[in-house]
Backbone as JSON Lines, residues from 0, in Angstrom:
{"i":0,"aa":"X","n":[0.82,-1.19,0.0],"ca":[0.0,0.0,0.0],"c":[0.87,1.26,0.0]}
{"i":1,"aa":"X","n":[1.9,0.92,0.31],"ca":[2.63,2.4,0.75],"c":[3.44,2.35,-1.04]}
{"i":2,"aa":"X","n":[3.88,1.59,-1.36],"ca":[4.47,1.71,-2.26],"c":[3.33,2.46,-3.44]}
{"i":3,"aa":"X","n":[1.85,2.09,-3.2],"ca":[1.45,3.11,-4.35],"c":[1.07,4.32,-3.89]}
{"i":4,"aa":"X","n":[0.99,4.88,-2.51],"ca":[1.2,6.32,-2.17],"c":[1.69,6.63,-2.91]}
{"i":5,"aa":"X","n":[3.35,6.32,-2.21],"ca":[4.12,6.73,-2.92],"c":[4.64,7.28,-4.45]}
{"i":6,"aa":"X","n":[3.89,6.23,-5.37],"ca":[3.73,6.32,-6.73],"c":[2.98,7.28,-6.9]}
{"i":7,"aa":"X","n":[1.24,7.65,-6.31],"ca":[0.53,8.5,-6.61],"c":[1.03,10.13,-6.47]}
{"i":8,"aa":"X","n":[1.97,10.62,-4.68],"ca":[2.62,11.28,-4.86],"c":[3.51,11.88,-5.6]}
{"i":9,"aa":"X","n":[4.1,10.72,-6.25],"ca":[5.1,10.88,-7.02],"c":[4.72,11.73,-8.48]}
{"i":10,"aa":"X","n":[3.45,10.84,-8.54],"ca":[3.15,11.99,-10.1],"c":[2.17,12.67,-10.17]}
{"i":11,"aa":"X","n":[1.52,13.18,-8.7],"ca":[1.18,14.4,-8.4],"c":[2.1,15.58,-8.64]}
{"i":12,"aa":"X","n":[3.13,15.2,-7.7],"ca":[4.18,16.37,-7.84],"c":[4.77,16.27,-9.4]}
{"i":13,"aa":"X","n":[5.19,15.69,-10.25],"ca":[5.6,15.52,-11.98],"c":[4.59,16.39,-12.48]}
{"i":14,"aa":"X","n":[3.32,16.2,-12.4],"ca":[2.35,17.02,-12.59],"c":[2.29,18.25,-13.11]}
{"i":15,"aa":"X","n":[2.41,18.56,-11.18],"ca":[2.62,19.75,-11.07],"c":[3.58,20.66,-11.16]}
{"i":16,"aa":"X","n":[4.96,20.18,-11.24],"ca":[6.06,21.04,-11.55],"c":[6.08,20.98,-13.21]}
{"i":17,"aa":"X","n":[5.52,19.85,-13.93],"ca":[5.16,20.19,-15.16],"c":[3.99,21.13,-16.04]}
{"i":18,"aa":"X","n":[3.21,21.49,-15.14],"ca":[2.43,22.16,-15.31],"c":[2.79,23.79,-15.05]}
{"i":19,"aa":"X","n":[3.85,23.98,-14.32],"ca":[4.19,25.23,-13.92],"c":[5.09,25.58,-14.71]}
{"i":20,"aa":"X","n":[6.09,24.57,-15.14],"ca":[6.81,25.18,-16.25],"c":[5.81,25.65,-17.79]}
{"i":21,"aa":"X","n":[5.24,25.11,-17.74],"ca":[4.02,25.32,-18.78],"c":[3.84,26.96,-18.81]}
{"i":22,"aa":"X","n":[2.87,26.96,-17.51],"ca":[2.21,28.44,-17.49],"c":[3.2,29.31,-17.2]}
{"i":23,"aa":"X","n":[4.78,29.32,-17.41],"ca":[5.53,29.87,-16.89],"c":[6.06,30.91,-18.36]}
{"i":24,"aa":"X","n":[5.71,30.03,-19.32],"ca":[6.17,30.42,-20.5],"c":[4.46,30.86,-21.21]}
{"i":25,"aa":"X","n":[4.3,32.24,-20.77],"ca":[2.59,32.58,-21.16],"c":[2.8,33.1,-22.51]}
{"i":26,"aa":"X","n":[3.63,33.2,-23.1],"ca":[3.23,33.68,-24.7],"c":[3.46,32.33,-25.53]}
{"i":27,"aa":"X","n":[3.16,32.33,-26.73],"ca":[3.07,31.38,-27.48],"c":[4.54,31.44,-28.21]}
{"i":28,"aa":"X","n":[4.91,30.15,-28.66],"ca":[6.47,30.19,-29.14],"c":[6.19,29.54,-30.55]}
{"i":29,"aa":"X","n":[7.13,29.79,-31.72],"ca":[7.19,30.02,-32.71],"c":[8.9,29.19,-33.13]}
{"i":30,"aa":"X","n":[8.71,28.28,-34.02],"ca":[10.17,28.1,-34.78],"c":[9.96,28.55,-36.25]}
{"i":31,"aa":"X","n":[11.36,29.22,-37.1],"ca":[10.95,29.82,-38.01],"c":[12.69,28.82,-38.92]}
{"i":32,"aa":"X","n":[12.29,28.01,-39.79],"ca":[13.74,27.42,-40.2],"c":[14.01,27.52,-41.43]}
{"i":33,"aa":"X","n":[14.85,27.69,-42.51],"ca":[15.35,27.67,-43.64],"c":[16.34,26.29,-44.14]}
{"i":34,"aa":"X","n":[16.43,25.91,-44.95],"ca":[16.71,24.69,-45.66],"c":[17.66,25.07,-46.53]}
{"i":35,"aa":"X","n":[19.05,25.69,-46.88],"ca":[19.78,25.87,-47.85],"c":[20.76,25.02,-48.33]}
{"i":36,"aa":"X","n":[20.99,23.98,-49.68],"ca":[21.86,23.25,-50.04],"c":[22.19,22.8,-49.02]}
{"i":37,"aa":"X","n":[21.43,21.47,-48.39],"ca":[22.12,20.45,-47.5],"c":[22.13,21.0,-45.83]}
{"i":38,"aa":"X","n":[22.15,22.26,-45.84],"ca":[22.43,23.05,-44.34],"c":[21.22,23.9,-43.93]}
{"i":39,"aa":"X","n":[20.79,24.14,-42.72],"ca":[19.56,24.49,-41.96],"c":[20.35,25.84,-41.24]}
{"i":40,"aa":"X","n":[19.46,26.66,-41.24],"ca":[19.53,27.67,-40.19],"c":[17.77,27.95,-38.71]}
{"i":41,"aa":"X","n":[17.88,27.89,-37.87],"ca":[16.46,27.69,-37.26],"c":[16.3,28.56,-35.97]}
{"i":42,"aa":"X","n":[15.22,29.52,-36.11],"ca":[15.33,30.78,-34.74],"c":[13.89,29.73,-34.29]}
{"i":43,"aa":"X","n":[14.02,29.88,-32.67],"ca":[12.91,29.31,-31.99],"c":[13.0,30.36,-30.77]}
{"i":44,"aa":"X","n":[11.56,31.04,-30.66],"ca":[11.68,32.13,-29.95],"c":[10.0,32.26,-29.35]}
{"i":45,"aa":"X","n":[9.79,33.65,-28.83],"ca":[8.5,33.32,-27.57],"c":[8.11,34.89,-29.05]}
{"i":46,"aa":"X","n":[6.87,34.99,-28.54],"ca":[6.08,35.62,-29.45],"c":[4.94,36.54,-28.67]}
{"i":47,"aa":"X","n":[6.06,38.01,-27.59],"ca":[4.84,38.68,-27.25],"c":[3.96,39.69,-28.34]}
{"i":48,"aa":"X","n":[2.69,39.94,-27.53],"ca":[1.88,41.17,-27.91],"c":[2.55,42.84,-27.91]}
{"i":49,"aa":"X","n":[1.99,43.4,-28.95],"ca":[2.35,44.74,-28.49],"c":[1.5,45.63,-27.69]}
{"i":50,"aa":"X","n":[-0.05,45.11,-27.29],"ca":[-0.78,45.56,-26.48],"c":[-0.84,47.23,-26.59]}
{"i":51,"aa":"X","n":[-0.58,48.11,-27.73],"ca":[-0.52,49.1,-27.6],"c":[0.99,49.93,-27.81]}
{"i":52,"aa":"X","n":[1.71,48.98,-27.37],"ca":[2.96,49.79,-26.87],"c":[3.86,49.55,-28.25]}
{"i":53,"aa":"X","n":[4.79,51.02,-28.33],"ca":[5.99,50.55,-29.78],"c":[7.0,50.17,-28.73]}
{"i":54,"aa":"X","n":[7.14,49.24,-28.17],"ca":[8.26,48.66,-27.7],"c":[9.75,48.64,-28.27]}
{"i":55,"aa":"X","n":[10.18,48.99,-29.68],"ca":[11.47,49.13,-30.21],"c":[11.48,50.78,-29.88]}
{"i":56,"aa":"X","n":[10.85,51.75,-30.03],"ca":[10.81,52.73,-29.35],"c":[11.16,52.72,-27.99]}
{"i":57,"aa":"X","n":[10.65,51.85,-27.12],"ca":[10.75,52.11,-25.78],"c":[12.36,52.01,-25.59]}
{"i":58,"aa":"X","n":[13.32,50.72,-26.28],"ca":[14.17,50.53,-25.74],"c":[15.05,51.24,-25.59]}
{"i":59,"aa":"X","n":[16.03,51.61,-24.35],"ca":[17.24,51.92,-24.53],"c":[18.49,51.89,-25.36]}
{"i":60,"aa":"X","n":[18.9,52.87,-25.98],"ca":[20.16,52.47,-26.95],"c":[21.34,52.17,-26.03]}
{"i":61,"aa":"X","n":[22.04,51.35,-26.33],"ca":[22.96,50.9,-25.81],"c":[22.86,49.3,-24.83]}
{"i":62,"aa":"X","n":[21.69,49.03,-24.68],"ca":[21.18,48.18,-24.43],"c":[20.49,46.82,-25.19]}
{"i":63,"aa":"X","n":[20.67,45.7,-24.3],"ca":[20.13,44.72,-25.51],"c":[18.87,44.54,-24.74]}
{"i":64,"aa":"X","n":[18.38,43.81,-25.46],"ca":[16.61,43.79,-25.62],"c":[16.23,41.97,-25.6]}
{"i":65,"aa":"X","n":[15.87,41.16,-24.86],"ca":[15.26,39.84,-24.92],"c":[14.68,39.38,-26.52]}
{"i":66,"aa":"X","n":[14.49,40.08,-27.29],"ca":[14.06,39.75,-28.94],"c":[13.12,38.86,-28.66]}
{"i":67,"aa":"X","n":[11.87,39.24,-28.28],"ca":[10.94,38.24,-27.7],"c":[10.1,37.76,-26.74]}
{"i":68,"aa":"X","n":[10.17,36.63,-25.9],"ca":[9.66,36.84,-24.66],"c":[9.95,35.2,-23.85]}
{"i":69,"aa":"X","n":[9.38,35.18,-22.67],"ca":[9.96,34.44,-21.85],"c":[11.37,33.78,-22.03]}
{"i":70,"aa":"X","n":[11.83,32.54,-22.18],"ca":[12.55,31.88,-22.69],"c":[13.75,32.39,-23.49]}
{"i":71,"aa":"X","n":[14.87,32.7,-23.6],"ca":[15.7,33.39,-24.55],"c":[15.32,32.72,-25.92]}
{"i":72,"aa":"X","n":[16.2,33.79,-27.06],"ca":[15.33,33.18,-28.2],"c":[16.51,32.35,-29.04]}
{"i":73,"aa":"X","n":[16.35,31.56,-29.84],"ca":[17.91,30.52,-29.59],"c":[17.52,30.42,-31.47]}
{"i":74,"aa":"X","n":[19.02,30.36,-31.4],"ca":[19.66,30.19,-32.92],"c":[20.25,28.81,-33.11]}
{"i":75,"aa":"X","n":[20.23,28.67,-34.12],"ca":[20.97,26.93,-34.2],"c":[20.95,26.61,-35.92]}
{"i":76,"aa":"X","n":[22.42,26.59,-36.25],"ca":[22.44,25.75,-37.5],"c":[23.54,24.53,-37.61]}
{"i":77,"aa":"X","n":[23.44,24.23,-38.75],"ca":[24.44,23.29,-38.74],"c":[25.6,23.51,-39.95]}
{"i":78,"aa":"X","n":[26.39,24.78,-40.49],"ca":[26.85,24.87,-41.07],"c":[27.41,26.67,-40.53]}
{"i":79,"aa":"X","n":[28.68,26.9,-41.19],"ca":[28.81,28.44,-40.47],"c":[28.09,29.18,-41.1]}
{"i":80,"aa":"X","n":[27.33,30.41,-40.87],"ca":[26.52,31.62,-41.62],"c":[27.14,32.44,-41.29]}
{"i":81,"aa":"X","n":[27.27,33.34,-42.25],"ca":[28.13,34.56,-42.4],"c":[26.89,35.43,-42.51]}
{"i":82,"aa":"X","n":[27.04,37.0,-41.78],"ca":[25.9,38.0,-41.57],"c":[26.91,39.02,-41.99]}
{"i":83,"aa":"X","n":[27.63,39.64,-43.52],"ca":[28.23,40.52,-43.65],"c":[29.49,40.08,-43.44]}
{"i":84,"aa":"X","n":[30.51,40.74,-42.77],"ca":[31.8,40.13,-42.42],"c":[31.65,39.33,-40.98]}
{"i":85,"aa":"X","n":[30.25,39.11,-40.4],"ca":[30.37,38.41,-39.1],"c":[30.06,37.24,-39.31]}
{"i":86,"aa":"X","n":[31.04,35.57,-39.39],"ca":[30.7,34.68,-39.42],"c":[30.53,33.71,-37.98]}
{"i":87,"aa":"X","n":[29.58,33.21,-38.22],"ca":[28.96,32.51,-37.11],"c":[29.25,30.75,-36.94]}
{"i":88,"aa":"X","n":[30.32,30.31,-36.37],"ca":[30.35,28.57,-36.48],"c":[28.81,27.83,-36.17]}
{"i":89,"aa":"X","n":[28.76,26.8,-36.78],"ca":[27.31,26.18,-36.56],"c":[27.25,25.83,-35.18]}
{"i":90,"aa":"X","n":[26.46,25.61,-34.27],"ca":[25.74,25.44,-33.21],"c":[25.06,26.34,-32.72]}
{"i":91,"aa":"X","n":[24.29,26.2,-31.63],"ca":[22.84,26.84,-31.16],"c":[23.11,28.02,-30.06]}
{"i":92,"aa":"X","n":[22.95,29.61,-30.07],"ca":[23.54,30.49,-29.79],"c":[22.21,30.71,-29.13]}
{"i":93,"aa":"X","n":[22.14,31.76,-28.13],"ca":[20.59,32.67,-28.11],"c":[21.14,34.23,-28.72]}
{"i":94,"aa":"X","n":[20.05,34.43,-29.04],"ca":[20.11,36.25,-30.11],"c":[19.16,37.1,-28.96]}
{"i":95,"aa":"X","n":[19.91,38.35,-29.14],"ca":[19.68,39.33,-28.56],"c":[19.87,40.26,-29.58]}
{"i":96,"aa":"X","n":[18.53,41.99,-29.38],"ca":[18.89,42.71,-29.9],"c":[19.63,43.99,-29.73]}
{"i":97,"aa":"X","n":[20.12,44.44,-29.85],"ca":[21.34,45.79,-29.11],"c":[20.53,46.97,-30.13]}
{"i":98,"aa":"X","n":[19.82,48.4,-29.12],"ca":[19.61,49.36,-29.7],"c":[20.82,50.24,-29.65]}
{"i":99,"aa":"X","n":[21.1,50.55,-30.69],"ca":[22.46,51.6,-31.11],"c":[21.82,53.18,-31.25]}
{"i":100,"aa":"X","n":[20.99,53.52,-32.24],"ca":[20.45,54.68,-31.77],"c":[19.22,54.5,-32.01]}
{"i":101,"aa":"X","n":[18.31,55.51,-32.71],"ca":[16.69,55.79,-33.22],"c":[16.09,54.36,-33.93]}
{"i":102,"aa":"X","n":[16.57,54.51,-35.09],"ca":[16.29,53.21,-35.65],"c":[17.7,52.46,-35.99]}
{"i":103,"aa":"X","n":[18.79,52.44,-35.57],"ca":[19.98,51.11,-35.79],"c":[19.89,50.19,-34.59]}
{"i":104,"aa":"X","n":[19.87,49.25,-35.58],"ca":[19.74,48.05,-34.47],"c":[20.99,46.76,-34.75]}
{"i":105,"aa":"X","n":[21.55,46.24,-33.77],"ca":[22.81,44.99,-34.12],"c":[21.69,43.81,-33.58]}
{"i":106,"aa":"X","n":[22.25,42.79,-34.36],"ca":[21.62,41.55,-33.72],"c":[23.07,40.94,-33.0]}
{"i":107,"aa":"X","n":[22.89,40.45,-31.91],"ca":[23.47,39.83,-30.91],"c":[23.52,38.36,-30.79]}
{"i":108,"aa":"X","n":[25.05,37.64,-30.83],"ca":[24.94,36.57,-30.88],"c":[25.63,35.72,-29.34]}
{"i":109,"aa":"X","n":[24.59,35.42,-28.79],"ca":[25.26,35.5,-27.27],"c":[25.79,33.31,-27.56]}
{"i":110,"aa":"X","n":[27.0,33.28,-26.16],"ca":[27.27,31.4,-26.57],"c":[26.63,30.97,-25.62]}
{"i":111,"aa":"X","n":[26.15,31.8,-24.97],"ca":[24.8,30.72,-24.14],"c":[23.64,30.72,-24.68]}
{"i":112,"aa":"X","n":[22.87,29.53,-24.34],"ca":[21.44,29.36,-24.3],"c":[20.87,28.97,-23.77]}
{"i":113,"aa":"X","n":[19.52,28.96,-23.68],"ca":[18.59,28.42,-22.51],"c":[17.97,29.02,-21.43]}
{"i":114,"aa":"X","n":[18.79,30.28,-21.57],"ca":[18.39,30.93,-20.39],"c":[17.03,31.79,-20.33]}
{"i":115,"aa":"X","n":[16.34,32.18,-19.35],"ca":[15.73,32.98,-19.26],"c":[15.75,34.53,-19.83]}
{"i":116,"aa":"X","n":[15.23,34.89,-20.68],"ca":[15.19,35.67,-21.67],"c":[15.94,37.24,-21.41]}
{"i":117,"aa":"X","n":[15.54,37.61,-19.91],"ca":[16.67,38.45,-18.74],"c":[17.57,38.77,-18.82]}
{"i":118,"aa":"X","n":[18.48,37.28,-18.82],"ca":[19.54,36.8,-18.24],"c":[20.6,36.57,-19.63]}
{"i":119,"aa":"X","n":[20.55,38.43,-19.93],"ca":[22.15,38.76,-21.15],"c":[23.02,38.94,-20.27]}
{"i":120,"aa":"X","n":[24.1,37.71,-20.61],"ca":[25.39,38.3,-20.08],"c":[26.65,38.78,-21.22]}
{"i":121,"aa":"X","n":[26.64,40.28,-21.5],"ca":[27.77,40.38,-22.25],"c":[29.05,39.66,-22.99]}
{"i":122,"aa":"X","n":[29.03,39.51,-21.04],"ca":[31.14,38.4,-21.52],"c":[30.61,37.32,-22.59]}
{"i":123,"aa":"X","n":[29.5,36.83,-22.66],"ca":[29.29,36.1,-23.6],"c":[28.92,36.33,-25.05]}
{"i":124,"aa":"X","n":[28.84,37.65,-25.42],"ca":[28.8,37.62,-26.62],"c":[29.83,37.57,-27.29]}
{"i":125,"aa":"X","n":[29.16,36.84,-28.51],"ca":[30.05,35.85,-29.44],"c":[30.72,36.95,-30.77]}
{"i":126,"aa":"X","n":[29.16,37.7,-31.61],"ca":[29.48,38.36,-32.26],"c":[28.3,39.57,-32.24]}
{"i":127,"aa":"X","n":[28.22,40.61,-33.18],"ca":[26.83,41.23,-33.37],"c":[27.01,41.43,-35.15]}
{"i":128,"aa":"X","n":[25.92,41.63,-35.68],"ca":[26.09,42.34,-37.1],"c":[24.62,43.26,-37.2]}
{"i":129,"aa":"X","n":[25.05,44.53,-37.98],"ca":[24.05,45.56,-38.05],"c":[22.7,44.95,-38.78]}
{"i":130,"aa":"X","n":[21.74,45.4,-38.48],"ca":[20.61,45.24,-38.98],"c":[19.99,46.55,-39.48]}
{"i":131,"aa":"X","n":[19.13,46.11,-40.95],"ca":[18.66,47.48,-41.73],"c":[17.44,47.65,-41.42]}
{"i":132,"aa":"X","n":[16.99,48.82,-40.78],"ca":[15.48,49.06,-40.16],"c":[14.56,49.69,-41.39]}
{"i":133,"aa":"X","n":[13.46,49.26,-41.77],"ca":[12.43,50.07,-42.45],"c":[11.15,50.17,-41.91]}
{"i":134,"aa":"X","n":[10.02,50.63,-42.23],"ca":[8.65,51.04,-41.78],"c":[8.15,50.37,-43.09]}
{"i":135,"aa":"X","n":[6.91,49.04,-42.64],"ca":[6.09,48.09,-43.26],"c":[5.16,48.95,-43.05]}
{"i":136,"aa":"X","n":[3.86,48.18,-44.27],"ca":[3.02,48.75,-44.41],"c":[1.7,48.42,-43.25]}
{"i":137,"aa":"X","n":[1.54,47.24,-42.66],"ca":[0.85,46.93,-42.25],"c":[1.48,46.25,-40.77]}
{"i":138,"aa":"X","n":[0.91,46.47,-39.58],"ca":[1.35,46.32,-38.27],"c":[1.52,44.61,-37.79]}
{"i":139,"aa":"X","n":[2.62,44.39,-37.36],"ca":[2.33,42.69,-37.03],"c":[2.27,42.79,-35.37]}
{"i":140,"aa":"X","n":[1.0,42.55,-34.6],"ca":[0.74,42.6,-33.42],"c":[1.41,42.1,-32.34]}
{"i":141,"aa":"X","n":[1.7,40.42,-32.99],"ca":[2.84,39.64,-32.38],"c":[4.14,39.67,-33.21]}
{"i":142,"aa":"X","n":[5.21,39.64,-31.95],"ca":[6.85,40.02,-32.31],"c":[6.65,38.47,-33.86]}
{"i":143,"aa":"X","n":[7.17,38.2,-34.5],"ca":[7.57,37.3,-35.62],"c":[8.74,37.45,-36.34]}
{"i":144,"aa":"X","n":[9.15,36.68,-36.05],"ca":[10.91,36.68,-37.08],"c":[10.65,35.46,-38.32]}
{"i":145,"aa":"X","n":[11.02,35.5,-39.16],"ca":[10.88,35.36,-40.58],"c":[12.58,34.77,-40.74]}
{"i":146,"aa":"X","n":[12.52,33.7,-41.71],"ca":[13.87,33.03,-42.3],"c":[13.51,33.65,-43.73]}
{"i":147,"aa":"X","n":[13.94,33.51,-44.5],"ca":[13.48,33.86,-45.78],"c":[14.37,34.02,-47.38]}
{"i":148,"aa":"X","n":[14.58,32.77,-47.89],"ca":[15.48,32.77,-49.03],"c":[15.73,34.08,-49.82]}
{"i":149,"aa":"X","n":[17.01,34.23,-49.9],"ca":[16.94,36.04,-50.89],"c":[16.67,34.92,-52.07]}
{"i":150,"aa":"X","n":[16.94,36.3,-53.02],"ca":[16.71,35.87,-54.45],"c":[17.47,35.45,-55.06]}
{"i":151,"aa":"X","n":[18.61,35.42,-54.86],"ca":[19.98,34.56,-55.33],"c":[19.92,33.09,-55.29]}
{"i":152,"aa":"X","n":[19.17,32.98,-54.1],"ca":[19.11,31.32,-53.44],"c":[20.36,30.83,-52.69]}
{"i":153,"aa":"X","n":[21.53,31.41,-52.84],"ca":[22.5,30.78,-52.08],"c":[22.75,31.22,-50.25]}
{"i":154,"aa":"X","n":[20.88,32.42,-49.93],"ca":[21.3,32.68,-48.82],"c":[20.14,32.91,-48.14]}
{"i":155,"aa":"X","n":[19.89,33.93,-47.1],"ca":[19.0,34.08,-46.54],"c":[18.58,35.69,-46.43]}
{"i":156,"aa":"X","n":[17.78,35.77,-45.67],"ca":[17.29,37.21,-44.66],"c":[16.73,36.6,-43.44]}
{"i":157,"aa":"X","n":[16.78,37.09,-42.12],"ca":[16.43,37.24,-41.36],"c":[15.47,38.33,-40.95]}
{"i":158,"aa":"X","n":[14.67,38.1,-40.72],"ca":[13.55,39.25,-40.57],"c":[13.12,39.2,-38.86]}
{"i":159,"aa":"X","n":[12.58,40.49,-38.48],"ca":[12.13,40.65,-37.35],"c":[11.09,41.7,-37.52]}
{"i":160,"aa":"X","n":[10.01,41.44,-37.22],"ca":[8.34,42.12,-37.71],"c":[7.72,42.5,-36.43]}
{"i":161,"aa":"X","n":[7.54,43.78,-35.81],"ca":[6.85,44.18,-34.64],"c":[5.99,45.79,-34.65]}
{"i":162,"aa":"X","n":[4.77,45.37,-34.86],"ca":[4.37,46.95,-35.14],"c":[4.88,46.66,-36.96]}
{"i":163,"aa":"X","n":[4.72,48.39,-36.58],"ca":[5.54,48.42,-38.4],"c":[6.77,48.09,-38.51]}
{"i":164,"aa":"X","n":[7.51,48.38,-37.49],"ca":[8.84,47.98,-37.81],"c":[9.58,46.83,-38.05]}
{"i":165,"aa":"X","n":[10.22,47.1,-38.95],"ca":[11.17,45.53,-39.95],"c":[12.66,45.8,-39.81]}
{"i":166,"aa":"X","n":[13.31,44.77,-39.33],"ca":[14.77,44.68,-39.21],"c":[14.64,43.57,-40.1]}
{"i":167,"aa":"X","n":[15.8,43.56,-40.83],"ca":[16.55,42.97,-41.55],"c":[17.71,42.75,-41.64]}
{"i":168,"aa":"X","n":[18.42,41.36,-41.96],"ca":[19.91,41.3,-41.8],"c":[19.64,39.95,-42.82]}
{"i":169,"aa":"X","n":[21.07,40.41,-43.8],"ca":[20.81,39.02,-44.83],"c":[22.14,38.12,-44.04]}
{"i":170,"aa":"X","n":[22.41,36.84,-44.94],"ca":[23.06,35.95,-44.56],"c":[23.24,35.04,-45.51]}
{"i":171,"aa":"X","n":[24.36,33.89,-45.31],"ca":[25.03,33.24,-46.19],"c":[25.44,31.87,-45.33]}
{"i":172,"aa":"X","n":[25.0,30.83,-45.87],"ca":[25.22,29.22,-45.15],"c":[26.49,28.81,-45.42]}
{"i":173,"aa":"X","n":[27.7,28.22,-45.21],"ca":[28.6,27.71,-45.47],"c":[28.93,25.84,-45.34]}
């Protein structure tokens, strides 16, 4: 008898600490992946509301920004990508965004991951490369980042869609 207490306790509590990590992560999460000659590039990230607010406005320049929500937002390929002259070795990074001034923005390539979306630690960034800001025509409510073959085919864009505002940064699989 005691031995199925025990059991019942047992995945009461599994349960419930599974259930809390659940509601812990309240926005909805999103993977966005690209397929180029043999090699993958793949952002998996949390997807808040703008509820009103221009949040790329709000941020501080000089500061990086969670690109997202709960959960840090994590990069991962399996081949190096080059963003301009910043090349990136394949494995799974989390991205952060760095406001530089009004509208310049760097994307941030931190060597940790996993962490709580918070929790930028500098010493760890790996690399950054500039991103080109424009004003879309139509507002995207939830944050969305976009993979997106250029027209060449041998590469990518990275997109980041919030409100009107569009960052962009192209890229190259190796």
């Amino acid at each position: 008898m005691a031995a199925v207490v025990s059991k019942v306790v047992l995945v009461v509590l599994l349960v419930s600490f599974t259930s809390s990590l659940v509601l812990a992560q309240r926005n909805p999460r999103a993977t966005s992946k690209l397929d180029l000659a043999g090699k993958f590039v793949m952002v998996e990230y949390g997807r808040p509301s703008l509820k009103g607010r221009d949040a790329l406005a709000m941020a501080e320049p000089g500061k990086v920004w969670r690109m997202g929500a709960d959960k840090s937002t994590t990069f991962t390929s399996n081949g190096k990508v080059s963003f301009g002259k910043v090349t990136i070795p394949e494995g799974t990074y989390s991205l952060w965004l760095k406001k530089i001034g009004d509208n310049a923005f760097e994307l941030v390539f931190n060597k940790k991951s996993g962490q709580w979306g918070t929790e930028h630690e500098s010493i760890d960034d790996l690399a950054s490369a500039p991103m080109n800001f424009s004003e879309g025509a139509e507002s995207a409510e939830l944050f969305t980042i976009n993979l997106n073959k250029d027209t060449k085919g041998n590469g990518g864009v990275l997109e980041l869609l919030w409100g009107k505002s569009v960052l962009k940064v192209p890229f190259t699989v190796k």
